[in-house]
C-alpha positions in Angstrom: 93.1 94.6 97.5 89.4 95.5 96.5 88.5 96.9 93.0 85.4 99.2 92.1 83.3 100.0 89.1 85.2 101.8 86.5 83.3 104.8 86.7 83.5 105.4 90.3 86.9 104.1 90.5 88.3 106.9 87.5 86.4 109.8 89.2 88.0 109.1 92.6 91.6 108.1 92.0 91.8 111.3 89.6 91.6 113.2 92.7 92.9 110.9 95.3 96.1 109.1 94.1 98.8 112.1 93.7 100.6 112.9 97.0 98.6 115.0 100.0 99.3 118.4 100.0 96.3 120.4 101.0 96.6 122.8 103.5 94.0 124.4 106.0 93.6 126.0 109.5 95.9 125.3 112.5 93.9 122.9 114.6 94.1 122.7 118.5 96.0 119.8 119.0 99.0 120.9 116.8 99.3 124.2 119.4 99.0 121.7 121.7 102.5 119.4 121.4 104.3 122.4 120.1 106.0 122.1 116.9 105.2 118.6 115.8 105.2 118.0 113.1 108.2 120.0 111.7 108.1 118.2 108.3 106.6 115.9 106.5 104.8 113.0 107.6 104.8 109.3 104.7 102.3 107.3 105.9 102.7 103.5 104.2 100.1 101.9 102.8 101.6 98.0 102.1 98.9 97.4 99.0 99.3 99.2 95.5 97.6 102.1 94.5 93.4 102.0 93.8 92.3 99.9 96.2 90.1 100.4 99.2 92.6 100.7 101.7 94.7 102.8 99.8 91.2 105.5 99.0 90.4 105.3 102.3 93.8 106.4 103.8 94.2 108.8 101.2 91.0 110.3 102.2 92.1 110.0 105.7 95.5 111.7 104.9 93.4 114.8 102.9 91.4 115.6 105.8 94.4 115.4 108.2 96.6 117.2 106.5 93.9 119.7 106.2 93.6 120.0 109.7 97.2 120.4 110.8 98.2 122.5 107.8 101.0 120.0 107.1 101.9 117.7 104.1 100.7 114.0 103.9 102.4 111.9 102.1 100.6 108.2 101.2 103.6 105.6 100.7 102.3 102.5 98.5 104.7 99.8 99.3 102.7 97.0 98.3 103.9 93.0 98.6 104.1 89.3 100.2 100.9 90.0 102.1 101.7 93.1 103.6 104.8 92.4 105.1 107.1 94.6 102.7 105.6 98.2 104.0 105.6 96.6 107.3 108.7 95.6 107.5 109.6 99.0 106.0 107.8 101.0 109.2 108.9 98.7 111.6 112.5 99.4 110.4 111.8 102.9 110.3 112.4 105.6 113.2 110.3 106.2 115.3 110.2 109.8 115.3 106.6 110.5 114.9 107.0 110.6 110.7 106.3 107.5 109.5 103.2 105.4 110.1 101.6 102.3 108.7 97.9 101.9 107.4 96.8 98.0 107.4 94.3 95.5 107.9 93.6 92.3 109.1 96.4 91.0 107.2 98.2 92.2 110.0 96.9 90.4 112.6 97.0 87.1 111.3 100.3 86.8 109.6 101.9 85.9 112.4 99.6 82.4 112.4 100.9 81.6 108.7 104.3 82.8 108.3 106.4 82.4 111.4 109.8 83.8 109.8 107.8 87.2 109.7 111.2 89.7 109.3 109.1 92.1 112.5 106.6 91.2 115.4 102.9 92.1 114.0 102.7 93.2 118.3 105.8 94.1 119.5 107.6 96.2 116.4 104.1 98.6 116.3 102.1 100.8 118.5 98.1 100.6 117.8 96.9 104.4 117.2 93.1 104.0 116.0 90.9 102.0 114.2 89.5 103.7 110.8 86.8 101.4 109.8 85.8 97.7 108.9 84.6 96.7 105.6 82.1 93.5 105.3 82.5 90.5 103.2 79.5 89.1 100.7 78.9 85.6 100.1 78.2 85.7 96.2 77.8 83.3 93.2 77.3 83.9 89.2 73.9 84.6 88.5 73.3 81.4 86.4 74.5 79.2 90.1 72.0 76.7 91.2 72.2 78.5 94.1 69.6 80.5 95.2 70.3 81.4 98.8 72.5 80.4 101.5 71.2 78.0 102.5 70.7 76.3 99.1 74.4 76.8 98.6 75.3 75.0 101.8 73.1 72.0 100.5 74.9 71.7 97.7 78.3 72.3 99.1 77.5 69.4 101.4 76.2 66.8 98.4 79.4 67.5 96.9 81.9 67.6 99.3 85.3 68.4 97.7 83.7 69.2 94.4 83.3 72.6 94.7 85.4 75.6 94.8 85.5 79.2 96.3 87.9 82.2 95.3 89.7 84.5 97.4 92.3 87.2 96.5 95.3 85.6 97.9 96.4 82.9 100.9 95.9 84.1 103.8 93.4 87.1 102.6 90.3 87.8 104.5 88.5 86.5 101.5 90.4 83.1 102.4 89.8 83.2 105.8 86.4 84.0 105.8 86.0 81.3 103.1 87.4 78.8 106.1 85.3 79.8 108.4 82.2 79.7 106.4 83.3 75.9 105.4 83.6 75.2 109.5 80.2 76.7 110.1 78.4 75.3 107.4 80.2 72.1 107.6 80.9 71.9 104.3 84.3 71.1 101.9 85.7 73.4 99.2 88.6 73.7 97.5 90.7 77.3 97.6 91.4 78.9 94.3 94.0 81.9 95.5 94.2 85.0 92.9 96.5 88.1 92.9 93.8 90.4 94.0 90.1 90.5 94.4 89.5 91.1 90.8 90.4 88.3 89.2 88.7 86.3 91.8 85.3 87.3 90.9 86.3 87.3 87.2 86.5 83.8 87.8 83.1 83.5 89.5 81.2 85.2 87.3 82.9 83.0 84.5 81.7 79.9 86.6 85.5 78.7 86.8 84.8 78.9 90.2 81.9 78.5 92.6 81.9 81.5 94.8 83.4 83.5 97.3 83.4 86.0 100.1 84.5 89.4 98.7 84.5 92.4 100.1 81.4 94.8 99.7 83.5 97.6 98.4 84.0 95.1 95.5 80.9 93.0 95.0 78.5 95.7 95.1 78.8 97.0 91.4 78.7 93.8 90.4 75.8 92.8 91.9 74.3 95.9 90.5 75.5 95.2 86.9 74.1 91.6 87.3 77.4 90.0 87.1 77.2 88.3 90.6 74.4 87.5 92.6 74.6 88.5 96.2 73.5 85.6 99.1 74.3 87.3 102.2 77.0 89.8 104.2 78.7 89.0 106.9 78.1 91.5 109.4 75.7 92.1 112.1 73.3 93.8 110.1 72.1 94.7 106.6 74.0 97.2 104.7 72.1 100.3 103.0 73.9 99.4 100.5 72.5 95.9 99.9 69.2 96.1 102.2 67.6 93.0 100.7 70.3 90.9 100.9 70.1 89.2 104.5 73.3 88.5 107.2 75.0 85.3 107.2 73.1 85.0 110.6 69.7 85.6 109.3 70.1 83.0 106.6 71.4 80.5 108.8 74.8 80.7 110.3 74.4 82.4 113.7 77.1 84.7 114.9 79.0 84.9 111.7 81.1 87.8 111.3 83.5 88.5 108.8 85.3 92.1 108.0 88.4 93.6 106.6 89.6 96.3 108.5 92.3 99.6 108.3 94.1 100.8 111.4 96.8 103.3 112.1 100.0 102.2 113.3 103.3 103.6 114.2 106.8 101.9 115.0 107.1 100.6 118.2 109.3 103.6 120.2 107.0 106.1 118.9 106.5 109.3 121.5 103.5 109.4 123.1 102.3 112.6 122.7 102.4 111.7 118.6 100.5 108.6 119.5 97.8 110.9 121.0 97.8 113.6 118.7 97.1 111.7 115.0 94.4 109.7 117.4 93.1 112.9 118.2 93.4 113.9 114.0 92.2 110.7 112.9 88.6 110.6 114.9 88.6 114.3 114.2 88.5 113.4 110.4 86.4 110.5 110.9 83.4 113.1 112.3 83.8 114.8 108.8 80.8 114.4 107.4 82.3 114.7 103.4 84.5 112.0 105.1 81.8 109.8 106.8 79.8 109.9 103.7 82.8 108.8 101.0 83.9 105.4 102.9 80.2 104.5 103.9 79.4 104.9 100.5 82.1 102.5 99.7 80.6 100.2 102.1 83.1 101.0 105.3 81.6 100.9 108.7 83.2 103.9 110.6 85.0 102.8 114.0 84.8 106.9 115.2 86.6 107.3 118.7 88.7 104.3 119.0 91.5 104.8 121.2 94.6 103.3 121.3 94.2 100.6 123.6 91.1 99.7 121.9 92.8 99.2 118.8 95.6 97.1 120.4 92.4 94.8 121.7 90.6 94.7 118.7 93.6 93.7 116.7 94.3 91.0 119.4 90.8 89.9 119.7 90.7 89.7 115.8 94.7 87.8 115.4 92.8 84.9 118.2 90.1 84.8 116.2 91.2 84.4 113.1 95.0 82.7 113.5 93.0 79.6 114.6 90.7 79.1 111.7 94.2 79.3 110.1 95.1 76.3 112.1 92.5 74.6 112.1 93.4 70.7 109.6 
């Protein structure tokens, strides 16, 4: 979904993209249920290869599979907004061998496509939540648009006029975007793309007038100069963008907008596997190496989520967002 500079993106997906394969000490919680796992365990990723949820589960995967001295294997089964790897897992059996990475795709599918082929609920058990990733309100450099606030002025002399870019209906970046146009009581028009980049290859071409990317993604190209940064949507300022203010400090209280990964399994799945690759995946989120990789990619760590947590996160976040969705 997200892209990254070129250089970081080569040096990382050199190591990252083949299969997981590393091995490493027995831990506890494998003595623990016995033999499980026997073999090897896919777990799905429904976006293509190189983009931030695919690194971060990859990385996820390596330190698992590190931990349990077992094979990891990342699945990309990328297409029509997630729902072809999550079909795929929700078809799957639910032995405890195949498991779904996604985001908040997920979650708010079932407000735009009601012929979903699965239950975004009932076909998948919540096992823990990895991390959320922020969005960035951002314009060209050359925007009349200074600030937030001045962008909202101009949004509202215009209404209709305008445009923002997101990486596909029913993306965060969408969603965000119509949210931020019921907050700041303004009117845009949507300009979908097949992915993020593209989208801000179109605002920094000034064929469009901004947009809500993820951090992962804007931050090199704020750095190169390409885009310039107004605010982030989270509840405080990123290290990796410390001058640039919230959305609520620059004038929209309360607004919040992330991407997200979680770990899901088909809905049958034993519980003692539900418990043990919680147990694995917090375990690898205390890794420092680990914790240091996605925050440097601009992921906020969600460290000892459980799995009801998950499930009422996920349900919190499907409310939330399925009725900007339905909003006229």
């Amino acid at each position: 979904m997200t892209r990254y500079s070129r250089t970081w993106k080569a040096a990382l997906l050199a190591a990252l993209l083949a299969p997981v394969f590393t091995a490493g000490p027995m831990s506890e919680a494998l003595a623990a249920e016995g033999d499980y796992p026997e073999k090897t365990v896919h777990i799905v990723v429904p976006y293509g290869p190189g983009g931030n949820t695919d690194v971060t589960t990859r990385l996820i995967a390596q330190s698992i599979s590190q931990s349990i001295n077992k094979p990891i294997v990342v699945d990309n089964r990328p297409g029509a907004g997630v729902t072809v790897g999550s079909a795929f897992v929700a078809r799957s059996t639910p032995d405890g061998y195949t498991f779904l990475v996604t985001t908040l795709a997920h979650a708010i599918n079932p407000s735009m496509y009601p012929d979903l082929p699965y239950d975004s609920e009932k076909d998948f058990v919540p096992i823990a939540l990895i991390g959320k990733v922020p969005l960035v309100l951002s314009v060209r450099p050359q925007s009349p648009a200074k600030d937030q606030q001045s962008l909202i002025e101009m949004l509202q002399k215009g209404p209709g006029q305008y445009s923002f870019a997101s990486s596909g209906v029913g993306s965060p970046m969408h969603i965000a975007g119509e949210l931020f146009k019921r907050e700041s009581k303004t009117d845009a028009n949507h300009v979908p793309y097949k992915g993020e980049a593209p989208a801000h290859t179109d605002v920094m071409g000034g064929h469009v007038d901004y947009s809500l990317g993820t951090i992962t993604a804007t931050v090199p190209l704020v750095r190169s100069g390409s885009l310039r940064a107004l605010s982030i949507a989270s509840a405080q300022r990123s290290d990796l963008l410390p001058d640039v203010p919230t959305m609520s400090e620059a004038g929209l209280p309360g607004f919040e907008a992330y991407t997200w990964t979680a770990l899901l399994a088909p809905a049958g799945t034993p519980q003692h596997v539900i418990a043990f690759m919680n147990r694995e995946v917090n375990k690898a989120l205390a890794n420092p190496d680990l914790i240091e990789r996605l925050t440097n990619q601009g992921t906020e760590i969600e460290a000892g989520s459980t799995p009801e947590s998950t499930r009422e996160f996920m349900q919190a976040e499907a409310k939330k967002w399925g009725a900007i969705m339905k909003t006229p």
